[in-house]
C-alpha positions as CSV (number, residue, x, y, z in Angstrom):
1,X,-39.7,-76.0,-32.1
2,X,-38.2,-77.6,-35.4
3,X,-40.2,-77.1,-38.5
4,X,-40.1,-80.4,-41.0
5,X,-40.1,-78.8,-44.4
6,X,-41.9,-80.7,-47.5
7,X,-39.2,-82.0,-50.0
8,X,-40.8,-79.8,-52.5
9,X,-39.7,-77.0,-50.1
10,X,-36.5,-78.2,-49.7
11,X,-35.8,-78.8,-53.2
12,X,-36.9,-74.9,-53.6
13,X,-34.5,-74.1,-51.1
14,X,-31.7,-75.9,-52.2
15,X,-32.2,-74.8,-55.4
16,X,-32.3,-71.2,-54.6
17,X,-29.4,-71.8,-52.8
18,X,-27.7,-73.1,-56.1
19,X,-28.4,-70.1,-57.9
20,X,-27.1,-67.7,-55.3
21,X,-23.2,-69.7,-55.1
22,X,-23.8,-69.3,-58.9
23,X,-24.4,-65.8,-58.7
24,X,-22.1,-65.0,-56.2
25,X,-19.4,-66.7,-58.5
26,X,-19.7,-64.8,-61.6
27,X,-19.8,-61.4,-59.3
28,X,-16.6,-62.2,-58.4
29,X,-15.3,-63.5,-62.3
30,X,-17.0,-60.1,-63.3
31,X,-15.7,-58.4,-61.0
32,X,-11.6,-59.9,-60.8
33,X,-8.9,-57.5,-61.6
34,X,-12.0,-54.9,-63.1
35,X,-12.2,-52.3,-60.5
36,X,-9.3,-49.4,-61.1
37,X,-6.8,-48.9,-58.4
38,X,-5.8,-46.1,-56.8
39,X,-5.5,-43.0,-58.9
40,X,-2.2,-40.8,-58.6
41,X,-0.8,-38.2,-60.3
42,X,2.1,-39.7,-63.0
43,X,5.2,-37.5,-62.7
44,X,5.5,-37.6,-66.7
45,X,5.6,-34.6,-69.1
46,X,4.9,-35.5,-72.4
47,X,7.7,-34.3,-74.5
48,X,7.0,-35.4,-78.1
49,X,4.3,-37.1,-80.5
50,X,6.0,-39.1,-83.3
51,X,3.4,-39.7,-86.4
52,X,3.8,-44.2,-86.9
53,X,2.7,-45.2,-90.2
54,X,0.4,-48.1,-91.2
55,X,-3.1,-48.4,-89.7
56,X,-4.4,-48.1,-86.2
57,X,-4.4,-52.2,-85.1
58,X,-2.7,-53.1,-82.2
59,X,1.2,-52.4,-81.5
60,X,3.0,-55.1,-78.8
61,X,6.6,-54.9,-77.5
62,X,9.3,-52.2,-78.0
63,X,13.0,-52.2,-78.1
64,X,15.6,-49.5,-77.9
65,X,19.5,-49.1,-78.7
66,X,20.2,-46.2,-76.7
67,X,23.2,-45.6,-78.1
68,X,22.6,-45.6,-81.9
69,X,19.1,-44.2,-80.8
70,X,17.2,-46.5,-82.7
71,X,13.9,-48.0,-81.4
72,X,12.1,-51.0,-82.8
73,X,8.1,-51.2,-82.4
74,X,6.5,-54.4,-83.2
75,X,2.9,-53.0,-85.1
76,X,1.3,-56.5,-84.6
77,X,-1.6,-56.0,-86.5
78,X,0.3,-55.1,-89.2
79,X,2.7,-57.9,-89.3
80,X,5.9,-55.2,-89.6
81,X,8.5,-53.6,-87.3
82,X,8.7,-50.0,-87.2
83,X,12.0,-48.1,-86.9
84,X,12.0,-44.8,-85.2
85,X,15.3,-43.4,-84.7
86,X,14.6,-41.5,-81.9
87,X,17.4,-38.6,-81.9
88,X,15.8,-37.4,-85.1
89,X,11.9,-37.9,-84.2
90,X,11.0,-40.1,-87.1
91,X,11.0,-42.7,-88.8
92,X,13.6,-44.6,-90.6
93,X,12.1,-47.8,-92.2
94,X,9.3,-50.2,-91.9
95,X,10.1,-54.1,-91.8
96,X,7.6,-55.8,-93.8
97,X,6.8,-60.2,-93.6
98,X,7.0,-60.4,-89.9
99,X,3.5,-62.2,-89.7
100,X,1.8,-61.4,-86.1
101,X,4.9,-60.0,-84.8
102,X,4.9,-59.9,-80.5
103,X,8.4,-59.9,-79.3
104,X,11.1,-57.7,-80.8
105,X,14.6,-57.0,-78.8
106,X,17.6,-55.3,-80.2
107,X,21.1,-56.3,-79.3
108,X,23.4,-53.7,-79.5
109,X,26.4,-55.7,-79.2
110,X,25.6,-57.8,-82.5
111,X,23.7,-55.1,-84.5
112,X,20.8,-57.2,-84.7
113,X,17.1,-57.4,-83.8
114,X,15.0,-60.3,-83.1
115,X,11.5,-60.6,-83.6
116,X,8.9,-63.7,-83.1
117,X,6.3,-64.0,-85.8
118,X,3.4,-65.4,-83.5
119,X,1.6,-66.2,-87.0
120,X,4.4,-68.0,-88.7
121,X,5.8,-69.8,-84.8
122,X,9.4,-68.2,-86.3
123,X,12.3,-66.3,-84.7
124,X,13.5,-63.5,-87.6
125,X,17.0,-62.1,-87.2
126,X,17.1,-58.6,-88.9
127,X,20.3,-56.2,-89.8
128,X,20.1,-53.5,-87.4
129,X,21.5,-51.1,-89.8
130,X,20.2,-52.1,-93.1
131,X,16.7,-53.8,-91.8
132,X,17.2,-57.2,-93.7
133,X,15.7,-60.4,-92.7
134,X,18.9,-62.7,-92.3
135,X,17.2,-65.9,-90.8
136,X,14.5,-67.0,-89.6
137,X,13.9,-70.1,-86.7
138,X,11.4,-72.2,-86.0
139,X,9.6,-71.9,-83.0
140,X,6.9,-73.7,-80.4
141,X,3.7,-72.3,-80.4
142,X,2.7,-68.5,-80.5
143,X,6.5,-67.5,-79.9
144,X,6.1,-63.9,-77.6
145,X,9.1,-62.5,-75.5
146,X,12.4,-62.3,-76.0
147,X,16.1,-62.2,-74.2
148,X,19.7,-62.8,-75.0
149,X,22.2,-64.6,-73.2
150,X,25.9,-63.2,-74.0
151,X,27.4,-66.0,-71.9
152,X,26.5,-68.9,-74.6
153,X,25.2,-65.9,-77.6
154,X,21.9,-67.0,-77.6
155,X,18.3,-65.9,-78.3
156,X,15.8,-66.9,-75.5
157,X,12.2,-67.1,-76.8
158,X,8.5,-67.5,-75.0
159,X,6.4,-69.9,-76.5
160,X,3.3,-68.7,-74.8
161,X,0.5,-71.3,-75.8
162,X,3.4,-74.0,-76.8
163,X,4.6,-73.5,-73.2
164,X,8.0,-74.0,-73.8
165,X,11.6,-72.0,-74.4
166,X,13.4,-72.0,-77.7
167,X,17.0,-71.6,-77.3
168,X,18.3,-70.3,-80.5
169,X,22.1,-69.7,-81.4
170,X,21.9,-65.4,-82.0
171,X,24.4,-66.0,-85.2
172,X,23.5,-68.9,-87.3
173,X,19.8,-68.9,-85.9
174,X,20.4,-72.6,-85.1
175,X,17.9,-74.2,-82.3
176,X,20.4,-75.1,-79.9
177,X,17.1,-76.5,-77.9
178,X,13.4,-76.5,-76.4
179,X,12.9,-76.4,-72.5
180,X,9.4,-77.5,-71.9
181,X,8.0,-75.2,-68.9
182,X,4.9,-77.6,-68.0
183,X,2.3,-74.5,-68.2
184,X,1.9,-71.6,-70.8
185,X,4.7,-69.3,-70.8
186,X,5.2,-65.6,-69.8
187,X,7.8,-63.9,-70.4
188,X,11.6,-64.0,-70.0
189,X,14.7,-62.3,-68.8
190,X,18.1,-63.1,-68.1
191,X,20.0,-62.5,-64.6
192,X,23.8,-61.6,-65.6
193,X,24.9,-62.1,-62.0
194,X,23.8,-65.2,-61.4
195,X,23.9,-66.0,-65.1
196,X,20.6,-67.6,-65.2
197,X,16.7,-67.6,-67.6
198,X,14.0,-66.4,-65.6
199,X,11.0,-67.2,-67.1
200,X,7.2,-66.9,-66.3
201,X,5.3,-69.7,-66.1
202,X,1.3,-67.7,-66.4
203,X,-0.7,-70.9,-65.6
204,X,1.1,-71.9,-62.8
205,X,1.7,-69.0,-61.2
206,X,5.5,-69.3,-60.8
207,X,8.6,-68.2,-61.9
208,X,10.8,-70.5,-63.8
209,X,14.2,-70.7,-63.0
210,X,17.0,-71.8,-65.8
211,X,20.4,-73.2,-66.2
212,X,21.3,-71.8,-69.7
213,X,24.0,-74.6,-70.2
214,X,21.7,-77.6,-69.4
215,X,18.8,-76.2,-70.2
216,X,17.5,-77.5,-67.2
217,X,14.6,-75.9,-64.8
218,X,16.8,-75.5,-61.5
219,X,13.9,-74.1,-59.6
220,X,10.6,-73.5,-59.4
221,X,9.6,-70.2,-57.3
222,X,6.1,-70.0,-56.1
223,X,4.5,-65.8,-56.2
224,X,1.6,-66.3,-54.0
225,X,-0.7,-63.5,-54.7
226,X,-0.4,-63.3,-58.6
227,X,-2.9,-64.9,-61.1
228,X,-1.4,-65.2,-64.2
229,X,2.2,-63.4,-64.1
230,X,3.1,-62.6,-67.8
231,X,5.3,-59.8,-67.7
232,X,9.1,-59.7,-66.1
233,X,12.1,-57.2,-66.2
234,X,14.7,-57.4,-63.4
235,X,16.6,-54.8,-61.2
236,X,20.1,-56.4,-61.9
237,X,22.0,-54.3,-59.6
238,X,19.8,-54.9,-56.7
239,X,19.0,-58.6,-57.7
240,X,15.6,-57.9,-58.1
241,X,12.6,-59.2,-60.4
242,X,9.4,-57.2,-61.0
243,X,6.7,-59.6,-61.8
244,X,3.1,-58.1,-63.4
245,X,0.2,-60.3,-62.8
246,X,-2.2,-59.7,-65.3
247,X,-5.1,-61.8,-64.2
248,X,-5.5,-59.5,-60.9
249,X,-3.5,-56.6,-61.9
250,X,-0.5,-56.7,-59.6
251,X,2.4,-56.1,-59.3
252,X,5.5,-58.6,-57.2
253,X,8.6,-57.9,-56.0
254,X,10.8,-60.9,-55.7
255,X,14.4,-61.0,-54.1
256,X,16.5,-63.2,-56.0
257,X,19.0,-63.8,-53.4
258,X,16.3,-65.3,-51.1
259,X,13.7,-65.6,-54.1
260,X,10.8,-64.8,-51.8
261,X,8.7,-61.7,-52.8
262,X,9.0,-59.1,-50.9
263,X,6.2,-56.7,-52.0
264,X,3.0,-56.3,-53.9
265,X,1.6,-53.2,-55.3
266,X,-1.7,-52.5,-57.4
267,X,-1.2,-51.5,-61.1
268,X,-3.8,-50.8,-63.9
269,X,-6.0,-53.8,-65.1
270,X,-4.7,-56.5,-67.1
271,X,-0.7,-54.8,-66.9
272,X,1.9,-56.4,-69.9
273,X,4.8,-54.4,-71.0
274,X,7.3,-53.5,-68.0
275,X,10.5,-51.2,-68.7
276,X,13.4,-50.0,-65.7
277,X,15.5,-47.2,-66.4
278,X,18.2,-48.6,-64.1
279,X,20.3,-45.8,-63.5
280,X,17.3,-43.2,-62.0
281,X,15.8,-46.8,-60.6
282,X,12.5,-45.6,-62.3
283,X,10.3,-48.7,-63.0
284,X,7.2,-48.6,-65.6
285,X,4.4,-51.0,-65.8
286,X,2.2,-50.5,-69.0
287,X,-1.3,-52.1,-68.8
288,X,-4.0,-53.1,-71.4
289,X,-6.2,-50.8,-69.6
290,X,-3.8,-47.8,-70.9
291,X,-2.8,-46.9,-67.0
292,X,0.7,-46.8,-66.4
293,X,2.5,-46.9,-63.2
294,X,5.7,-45.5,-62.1
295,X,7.8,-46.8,-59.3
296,X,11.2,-45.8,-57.6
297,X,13.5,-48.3,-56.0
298,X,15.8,-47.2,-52.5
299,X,17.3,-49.7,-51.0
300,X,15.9,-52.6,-52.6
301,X,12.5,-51.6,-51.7
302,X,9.9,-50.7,-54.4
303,X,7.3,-47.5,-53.9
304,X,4.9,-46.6,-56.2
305,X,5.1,-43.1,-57.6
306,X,2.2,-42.7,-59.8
307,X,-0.3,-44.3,-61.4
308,X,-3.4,-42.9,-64.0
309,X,-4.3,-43.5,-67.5
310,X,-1.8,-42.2,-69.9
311,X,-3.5,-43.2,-73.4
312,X,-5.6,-45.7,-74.7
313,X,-3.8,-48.5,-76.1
314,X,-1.0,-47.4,-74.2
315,X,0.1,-51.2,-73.1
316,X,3.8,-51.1,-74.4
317,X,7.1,-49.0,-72.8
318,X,10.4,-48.7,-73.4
319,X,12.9,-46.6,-71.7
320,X,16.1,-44.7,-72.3
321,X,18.2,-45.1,-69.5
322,X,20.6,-42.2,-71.3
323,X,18.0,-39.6,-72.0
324,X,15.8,-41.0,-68.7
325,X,12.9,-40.3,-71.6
326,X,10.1,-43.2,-71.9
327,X,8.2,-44.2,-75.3
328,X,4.6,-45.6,-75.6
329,X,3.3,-46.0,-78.9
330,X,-0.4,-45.6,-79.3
331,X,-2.9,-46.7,-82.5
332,X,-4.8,-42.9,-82.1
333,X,-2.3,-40.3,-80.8
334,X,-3.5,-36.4,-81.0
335,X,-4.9,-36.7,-84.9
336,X,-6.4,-40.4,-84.8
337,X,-3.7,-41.9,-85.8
338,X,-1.0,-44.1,-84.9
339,X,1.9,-42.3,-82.7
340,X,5.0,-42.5,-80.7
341,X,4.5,-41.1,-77.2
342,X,7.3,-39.4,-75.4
343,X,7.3,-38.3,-71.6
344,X,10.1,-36.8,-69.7
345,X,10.3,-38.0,-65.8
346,X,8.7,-34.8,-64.1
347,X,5.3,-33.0,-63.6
């Protein structure tokens, strides 16, 4: 028998029904990239604990010259660049006027480091050796990652709320161009074999594939499982890019030959800074969460090798591919305050 139900009663039904899909939403928003993979065992010994000086705000990308030894920490909250030459365990200067500094990559070849001033939407270009501002460039908005082409010498930066590339000539600092992305930008990396500018494109969920003469997008490559992919670093060898999604904390493997991903593996929550040693084919993911993971690659395939908390803060890596040692620096290390963290592949 069918019941007819009083539109007051419906009304109470439909609006209960309301509140559940309402409910049910924020669960899962609550709930999205919050719950902690996996735990296994990292196969790090920590090695060393550099003291950092300034206060304990937040510290974003690294960059090393392995062969001088010299690594360069961007201490965002303090607007500077920290030098830490690591064969001697301390520190050799402190770069002051870098307002909101993100990105910072050293170039070996030139003797110069590059760092965005998120605050100041600049590009500096510093003396390796002496630690002198030599230029600065205008940037688009909030200016993040960095890369270097050595085909055309030029400075590659992300323009994360701008949404857009700044191409910028590594010498003169001249913007040789802008490369509007159509969404908010990620990071970027350059592919010597193919001699092409991958770059993340977070709001669309795609990677972002450049001609460096043109400046043209060539391709657009869809990762289907990411929300949000922000950070990139490639397997050049292998022709490989490991993409981080930090909206659902995973990790993609795309094949650039066929530029299809090939595998997806859990990481801590909201992961940013990735690093590969390329010679052991060690790959590290650093996440806002402070997990890291560790990753081997063997024959092009990716398997995940551990993956815990390291350290609070502990969101940024870098890696050096001579010593195979791997650097996180902290805002509290052992005494409460700021430190370099230094682990040795091993348990």
């Amino acid at each position: 028998m069918i019941r007819h139900l009083s539109p007051r009663t419906l009304l109470v039904l439909a609006a209960g029904l309301v509140l559940a899909a309402i409910a049910a939403v924020a669960g899962v928003l609550l709930t999205r990239g919050g719950d902690k993979p996996p735990k296994e065992a990292l196969p790090l010994r920590q090695v060393k604990e550099i003291s950092l000086p300034g206060d304990s705000s937040r510290f974003d990308y690294a960059s090393l010259d392995p062969g001088r030894g010299l690594l360069f920490i961007a201490h965002l909250g303090a607007s500077q660049v920290i030098e830490v030459d690591t064969h001697a365990d301390k520190v050799v200067r402190t770069i002051y006027d870098l307002p909101g500094v993100h990105g910072v990559l050293v170039v070996p070849a030139l003797h110069r480091v590059y760092a965005t001033a998120s605050d100041a939407n600049q590009v500096a270009a510093i003396d390796e050796t002496t630690g002198k501002v030599l230029h600065r460039s205008p940037t688009g908005g909030t200016p993040d990652g960095l890369a270097y082409d050595p085909v055309h010498n030029r400075v590659w930066t992300t323009n994360e709320s701008g949404g857009s590339e700044t191409v910028v000539d590594a010498g003169s600092g001249a913007v040789r161009g802008t490369v509007p992305l159509g969404g908010e930008a990620g990071n970027v990396a350059y592919a010597p074999i193919t001699r092409q500018m991958l770059v993340d494109v977070q709001t669309r969920n795609e990677l972002a594939v450049i001609d460096p003469t043109t400046l043209h997008i060539t391709r657009r490559v869809p990762l289907p499982g990411c929300d949000h992919d922000h950070g990139l670093t490639l397997d050049s060898a292998d022709r490989l890019a490991f993409v981080a999604c930090d909206g659902n904390a995973r990790l993609l493997t795309l094949d650039l030959a066929t530029w299809r991903v090939t595998g997806t593996d859990e990481v801590g929550q909201d992961p940013d800074v990735l690093a590969y040693d390329a010679p052991a084919r060690h790959l590290y993911v650093a996440a806002e969460s402070g997990w890291v993971t560790t990753a081997d690659t063997h024959d092009r395939h990716l398997t995940v090798t551990g993956r815990a908390h390291l350290a609070d803060g502990a969101h940024v890596v870098a890696v050096d591919p001579t010593t195979h040692l791997s650097y996180y620096p902290v805002p509290h290390g052992s005494g409460g305050h700021p430190a370099l963290l230094v682990y040795r592949p091993g348990t």
